[in-house]
N, C-alpha and C positions, 0 to 999 in steps of 0.2 A: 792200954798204953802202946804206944808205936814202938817197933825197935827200926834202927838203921832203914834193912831192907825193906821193911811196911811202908815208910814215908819216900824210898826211892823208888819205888814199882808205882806208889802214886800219884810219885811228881811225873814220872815216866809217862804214866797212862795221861793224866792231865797237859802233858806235851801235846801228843801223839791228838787227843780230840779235839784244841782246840788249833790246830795243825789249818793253813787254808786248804778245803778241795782242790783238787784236780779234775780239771774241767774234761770232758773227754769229748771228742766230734763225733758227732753222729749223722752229718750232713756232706760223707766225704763219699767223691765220685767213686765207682770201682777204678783197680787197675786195671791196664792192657796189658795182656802179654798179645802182642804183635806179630813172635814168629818164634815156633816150638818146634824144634824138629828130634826125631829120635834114631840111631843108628845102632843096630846089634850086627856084630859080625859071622859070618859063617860058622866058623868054630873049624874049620880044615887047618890040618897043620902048614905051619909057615905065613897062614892067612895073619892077620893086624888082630891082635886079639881084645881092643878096647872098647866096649859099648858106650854111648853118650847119648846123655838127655840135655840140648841147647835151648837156653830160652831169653829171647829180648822182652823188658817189660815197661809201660811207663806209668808215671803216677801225674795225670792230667791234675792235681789240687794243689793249688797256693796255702801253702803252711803259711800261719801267722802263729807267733807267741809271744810271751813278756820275760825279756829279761827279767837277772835278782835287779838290776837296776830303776826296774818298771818300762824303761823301753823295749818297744816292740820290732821287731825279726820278722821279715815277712821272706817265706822262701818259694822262688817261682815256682809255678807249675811247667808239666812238662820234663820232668826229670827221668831219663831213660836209664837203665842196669841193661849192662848190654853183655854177651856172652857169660850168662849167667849156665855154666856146665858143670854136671855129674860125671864125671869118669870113671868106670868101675871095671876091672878087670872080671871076662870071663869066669862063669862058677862063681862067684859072688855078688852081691849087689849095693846098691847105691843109698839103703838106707842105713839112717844112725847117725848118719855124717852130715858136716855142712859145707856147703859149696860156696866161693867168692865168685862175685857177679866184678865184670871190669869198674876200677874204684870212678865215682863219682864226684861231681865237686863241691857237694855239701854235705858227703858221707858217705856212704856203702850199703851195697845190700846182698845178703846171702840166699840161698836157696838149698831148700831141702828137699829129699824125696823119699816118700812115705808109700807104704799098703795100701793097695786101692782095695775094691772090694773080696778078693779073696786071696793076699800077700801082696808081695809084689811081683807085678809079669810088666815086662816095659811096654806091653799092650792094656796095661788097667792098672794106672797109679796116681797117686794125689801129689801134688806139688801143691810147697808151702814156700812162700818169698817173705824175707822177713827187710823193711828199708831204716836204717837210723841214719837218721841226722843229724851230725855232729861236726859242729863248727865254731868257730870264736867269731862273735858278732863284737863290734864295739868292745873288744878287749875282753867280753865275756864268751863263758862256751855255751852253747844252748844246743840240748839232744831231747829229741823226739822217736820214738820207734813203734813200727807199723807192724802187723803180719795178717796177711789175706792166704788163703790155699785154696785151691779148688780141685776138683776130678779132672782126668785125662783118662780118655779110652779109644779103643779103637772102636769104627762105629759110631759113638757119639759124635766126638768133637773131634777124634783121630784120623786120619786116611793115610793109608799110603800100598807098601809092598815087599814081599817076599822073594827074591830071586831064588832059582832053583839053585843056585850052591848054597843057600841059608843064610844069607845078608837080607837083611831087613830093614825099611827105612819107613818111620811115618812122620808126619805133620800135621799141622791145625789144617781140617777142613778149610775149605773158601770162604763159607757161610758162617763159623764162628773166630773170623777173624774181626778185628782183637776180640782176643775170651776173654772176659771178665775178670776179675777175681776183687770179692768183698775184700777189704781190710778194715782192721781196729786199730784204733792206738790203742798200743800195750805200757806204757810211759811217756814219761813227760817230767823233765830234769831242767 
């Protein structure tokens, strides 16, 4: 015999499978991040004590989806996050936390910055960009959200320089301009 909870955990389940998929892309361009620059300060007293990791990126892919209406939302390609910065005071760092990129006009997209291979040194870390789309089409809202990250090192894809008072500046090489970065959708609302 069923009680209460046995037949609502089943009609539950019985929701939940016959629920439509969620389609997910698997044919989407990478991002560009276009232009990354990194700025740590000397650390002398009186000096600007704020380190910054800047980064512009774009998403060259035309979103398409289907409203609850059934109509479809096509959103251009081409959508650029522009001053997407970390700011971190001296003696601490820039992970944990999420960063607003200047807002966009079909949504937002934040960035994070992560341990590269052995912590974090703002010479070898991983940046993670996360884009949602979020907008009312035709009176409805329709949200989509992405997140690619890739390595940043100096060396690899880093160049730049150390001044003798201990200001330090790097940038995306020539050669891996725009870098990459894979993304997935991570939902689809």
């Amino acid at each position: 015999m069923f009680t209460k909870a046995t037949l609502l955990s089943c009609l539950a389940a019985a929701t939940l499978s016959s629920a439509a998929p969620t389609t997910k892309r698997d044919d989407l361009q990478p991002w560009e991040i276009n232009s990354l620059g990194v700025f740590t300060p000397s650390g002398r007293p009186g000096s600007y004590p704020w380190s910054t990791i800047t980064a512009n990126i774009t998403d060259p892919n035309e979103i398409t989806g289907t409203l609850e209406s059934g109509d479809t939302v096509t959103i251009p390609g081409g959508n650029t996050a522009a001053n997407c910065q970390a700011k971190w005071y001296s003696g601490t760092t820039p992970t944990g936390r999420v960063w607003p990129c200047d807002p966009t006009e079909d949504g937002y997209w934040i960035v994070e910055i992560m341990d590269g291979d052995d912590g974090f040194s703002s010479t070898n870390f991983d940046i993670k960009f996360t884009r949602v789309i979020d907008g009312i089409y035709s009176g409805q809202r329709f949200t989509k959200t992405f997140e690619g990250s890739t390595h940043m090192a100096v060396g690899d894809n880093l160049q730049g320089t150390c001044g003798g008072s201990g200001v330090c500046s790097w940038g995306l090489k020539e050669e891996n301009r725009p870098a990459p970065v894979t993304q997935t959708e991570v939902s689809d609302e």
